[in-house]
C-alpha positions in Angstrom: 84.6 17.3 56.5 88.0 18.4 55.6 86.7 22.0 54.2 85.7 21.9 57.5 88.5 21.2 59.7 90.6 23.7 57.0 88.1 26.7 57.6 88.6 26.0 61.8 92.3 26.0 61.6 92.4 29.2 59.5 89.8 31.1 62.4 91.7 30.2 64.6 94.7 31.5 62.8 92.9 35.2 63.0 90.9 34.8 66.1 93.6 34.2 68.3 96.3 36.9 66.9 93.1 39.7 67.0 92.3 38.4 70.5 96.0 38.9 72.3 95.6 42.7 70.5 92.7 43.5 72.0 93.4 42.2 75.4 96.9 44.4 75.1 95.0 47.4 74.2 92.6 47.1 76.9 95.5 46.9 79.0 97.3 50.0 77.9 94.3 51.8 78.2 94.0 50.6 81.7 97.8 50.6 82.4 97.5 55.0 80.9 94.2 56.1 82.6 95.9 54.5 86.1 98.9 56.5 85.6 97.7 59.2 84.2 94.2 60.4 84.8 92.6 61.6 82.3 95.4 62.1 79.8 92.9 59.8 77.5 90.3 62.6 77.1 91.9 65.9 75.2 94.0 68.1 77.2 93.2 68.4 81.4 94.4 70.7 83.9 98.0 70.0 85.4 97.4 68.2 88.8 99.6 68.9 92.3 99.5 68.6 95.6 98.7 71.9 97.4 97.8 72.3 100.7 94.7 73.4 103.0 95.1 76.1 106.0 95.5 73.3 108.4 98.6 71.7 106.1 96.8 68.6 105.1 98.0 67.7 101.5 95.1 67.5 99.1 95.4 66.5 95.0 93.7 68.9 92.9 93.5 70.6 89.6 96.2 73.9 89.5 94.6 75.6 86.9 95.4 79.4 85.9 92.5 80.9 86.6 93.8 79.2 90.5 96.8 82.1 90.2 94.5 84.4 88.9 94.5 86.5 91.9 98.5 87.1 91.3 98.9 87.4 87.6 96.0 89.0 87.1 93.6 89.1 83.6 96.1 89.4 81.2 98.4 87.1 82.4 96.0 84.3 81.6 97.2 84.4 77.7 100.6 84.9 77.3 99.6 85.3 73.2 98.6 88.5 73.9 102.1 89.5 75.0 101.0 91.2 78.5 103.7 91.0 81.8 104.8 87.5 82.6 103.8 86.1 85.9 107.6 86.8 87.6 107.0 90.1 86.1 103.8 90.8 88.0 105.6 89.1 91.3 108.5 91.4 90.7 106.3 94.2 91.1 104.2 93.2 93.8 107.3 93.1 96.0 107.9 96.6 94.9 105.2 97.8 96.3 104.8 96.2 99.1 108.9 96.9 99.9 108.8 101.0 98.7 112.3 102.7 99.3 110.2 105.6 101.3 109.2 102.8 103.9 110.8 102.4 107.4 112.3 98.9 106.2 114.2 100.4 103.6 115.5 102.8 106.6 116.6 100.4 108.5 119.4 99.7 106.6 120.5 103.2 106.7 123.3 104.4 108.8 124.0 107.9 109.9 127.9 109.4 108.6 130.2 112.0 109.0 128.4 113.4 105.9 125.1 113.5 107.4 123.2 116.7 107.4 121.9 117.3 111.4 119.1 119.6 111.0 117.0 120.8 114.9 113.9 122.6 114.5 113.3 124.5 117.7 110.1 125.1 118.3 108.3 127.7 120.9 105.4 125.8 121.9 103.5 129.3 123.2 103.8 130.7 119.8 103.9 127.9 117.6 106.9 129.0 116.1 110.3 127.3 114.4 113.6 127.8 114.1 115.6 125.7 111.9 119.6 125.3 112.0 121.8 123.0 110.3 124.7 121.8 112.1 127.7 119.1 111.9 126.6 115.7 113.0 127.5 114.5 117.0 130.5 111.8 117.2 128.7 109.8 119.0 125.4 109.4 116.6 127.8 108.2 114.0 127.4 104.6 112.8 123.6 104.7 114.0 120.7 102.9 112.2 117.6 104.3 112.5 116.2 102.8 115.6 119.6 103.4 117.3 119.2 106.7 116.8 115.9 107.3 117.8 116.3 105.3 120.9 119.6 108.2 121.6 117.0 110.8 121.1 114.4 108.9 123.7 117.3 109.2 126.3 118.0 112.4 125.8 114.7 113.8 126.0 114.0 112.1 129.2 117.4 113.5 130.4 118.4 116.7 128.7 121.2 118.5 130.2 121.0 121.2 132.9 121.6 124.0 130.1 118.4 122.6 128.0 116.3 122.7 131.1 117.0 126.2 131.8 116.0 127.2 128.2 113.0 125.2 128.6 113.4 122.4 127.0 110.0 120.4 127.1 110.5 117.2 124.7 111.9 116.4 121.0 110.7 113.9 118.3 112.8 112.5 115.4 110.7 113.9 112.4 113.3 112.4 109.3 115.9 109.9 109.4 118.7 108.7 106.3 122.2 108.8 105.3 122.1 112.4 103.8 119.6 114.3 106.1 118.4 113.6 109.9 115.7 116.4 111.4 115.2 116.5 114.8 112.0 118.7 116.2 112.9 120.0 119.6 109.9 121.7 121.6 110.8 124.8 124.3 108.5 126.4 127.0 110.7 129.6 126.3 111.3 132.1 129.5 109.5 135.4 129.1 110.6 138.4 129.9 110.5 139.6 133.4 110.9 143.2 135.1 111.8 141.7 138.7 113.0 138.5 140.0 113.3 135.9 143.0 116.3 134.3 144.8 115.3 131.3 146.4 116.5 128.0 147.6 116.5 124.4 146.4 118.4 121.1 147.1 121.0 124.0 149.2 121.7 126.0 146.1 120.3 129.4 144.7 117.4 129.0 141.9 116.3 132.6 140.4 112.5 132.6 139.8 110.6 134.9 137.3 108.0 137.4 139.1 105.2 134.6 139.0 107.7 133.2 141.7 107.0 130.0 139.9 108.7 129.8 136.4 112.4 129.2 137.2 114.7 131.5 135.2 117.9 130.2 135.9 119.3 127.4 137.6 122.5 128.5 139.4 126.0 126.8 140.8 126.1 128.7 143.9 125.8 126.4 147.3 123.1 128.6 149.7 125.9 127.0 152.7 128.7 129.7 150.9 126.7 132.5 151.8 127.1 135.0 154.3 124.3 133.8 157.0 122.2 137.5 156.9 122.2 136.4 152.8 121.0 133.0 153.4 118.3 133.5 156.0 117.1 136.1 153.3 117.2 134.1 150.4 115.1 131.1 152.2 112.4 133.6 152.9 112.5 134.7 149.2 114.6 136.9 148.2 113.3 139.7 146.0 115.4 141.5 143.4 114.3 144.8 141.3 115.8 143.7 137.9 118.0 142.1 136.1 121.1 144.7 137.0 121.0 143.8 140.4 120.1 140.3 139.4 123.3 139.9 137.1 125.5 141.9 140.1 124.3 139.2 142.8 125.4 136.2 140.4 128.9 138.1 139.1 129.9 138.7 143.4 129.1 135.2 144.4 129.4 132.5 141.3 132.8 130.9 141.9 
């Protein structure tokens, strides 16, 4: 009976001791597989938060292959030594930024430095005719849409000089600190053996022989005429050549 009793106390001696472990294990377990998913089982894919198109947050694996689509192939083991994954970001905004682009022109400005190159070109013939010269005042201190915007207004308003050469429109073709080209486009006068005085807004336009291409605008008011001249000239004046063309404008331009 005693042997008994002596054999119960020392069970419970171990029992109880073993007992209290195991629940405490069990509890760890529980206690690491709550906070930490999976970190019980070998190595797992880092978890985040990442978010769907319409913004809702949703917890999954980020795994490499994930970013595969940035880093590319190689980039998935970096024991092989290939570009790191700012590397491959680093060039991706290269080339989606090149210094060629419009956005890298755009932080350009025109200087007194900056080459001013017109083409002229005869739009009859096709032909161009390039000249270089010393940058306009006013174009100084431009960007690149400030200056093609200058251009836009011109061209819809050249001056009465640019008309009379036949100025048709321009386009900017180039635009940077060093170099700005400008493509101008003429409907160039053709020669003409005889001529036409006539009137237009009260002053005296000459008119090739097609009596429709205007040849030269001039400054002469048809009011400042002699009346004989004026009743001639609004019935279309005709003039044999450019002598007598260049006599009539030398005896009656102020």
């Amino acid at each position: 009976m005693k042997f008994y009793k002596f054999l119960r106390g020392i069970s419970l001696f171990f029992v109880y001791p073993i007992a209290f472990m195991g629940m405490g294990f069990l509890a760890g377990v529980w206690v690491m597989d709550y906070f930490y998913p999976g970190s019980l089982s070998g190595l797992t894919p880092q978890t985040s938060l990442v978010q769907d198109e319409m913004g809702r947050g949703n917890l999954r694996p980020e795994t490499l292959e994930d970013k595969s689509f940035l880093l590319g192939e190689a980039d998935r083991d970096p024991v092989q030594g290939e570009a790191s994954e700012s590397q491959m970001m680093i060039d991706a905004l290269q080339e989606a930024w090149p210094e060629d682009t419009e956005a890298a022109e755009s932080f350009e400005k025109i200087s007194a430095t900056t080459e001013y190159v017109l083409e002229e070109t005869d739009v009859a013939t096709g032909s161009t005719v390039e000249t270089t010269w010393k940058i306009p005042e006013m174009y100084i201190g431009m960007d690149r849409e400030q200056f093609v915007e200058a251009m836009r207004a011109y061209g819809e308003n050249p001056p009465l000089a640019e008309r009379e050469r036949g100025f048709v429109s321009l386009e900017v073709r180039s635009f940077s600190e060093k170099r700005v080209v400008v493509e101008m486009f003429y409907e160039y006068v053709r020669p003409s053996k005889s001529f036409y005085l006539m009137a237009k807004d009260n002053y005296v336009v000459v008119y090739l022989e097609d009596r429709e291409t205007i040849y030269l605008y001039t400054d002469i008011l048809l009011t400042d005429l002699p009346d004989r001249l004026q009743q001639d000239i609004i019935q279309v004046m005709y003039v044999p050549d450019e002598v007598s063309l260049y006599d009539f404008l030398e005896t009656y331009t102020s």
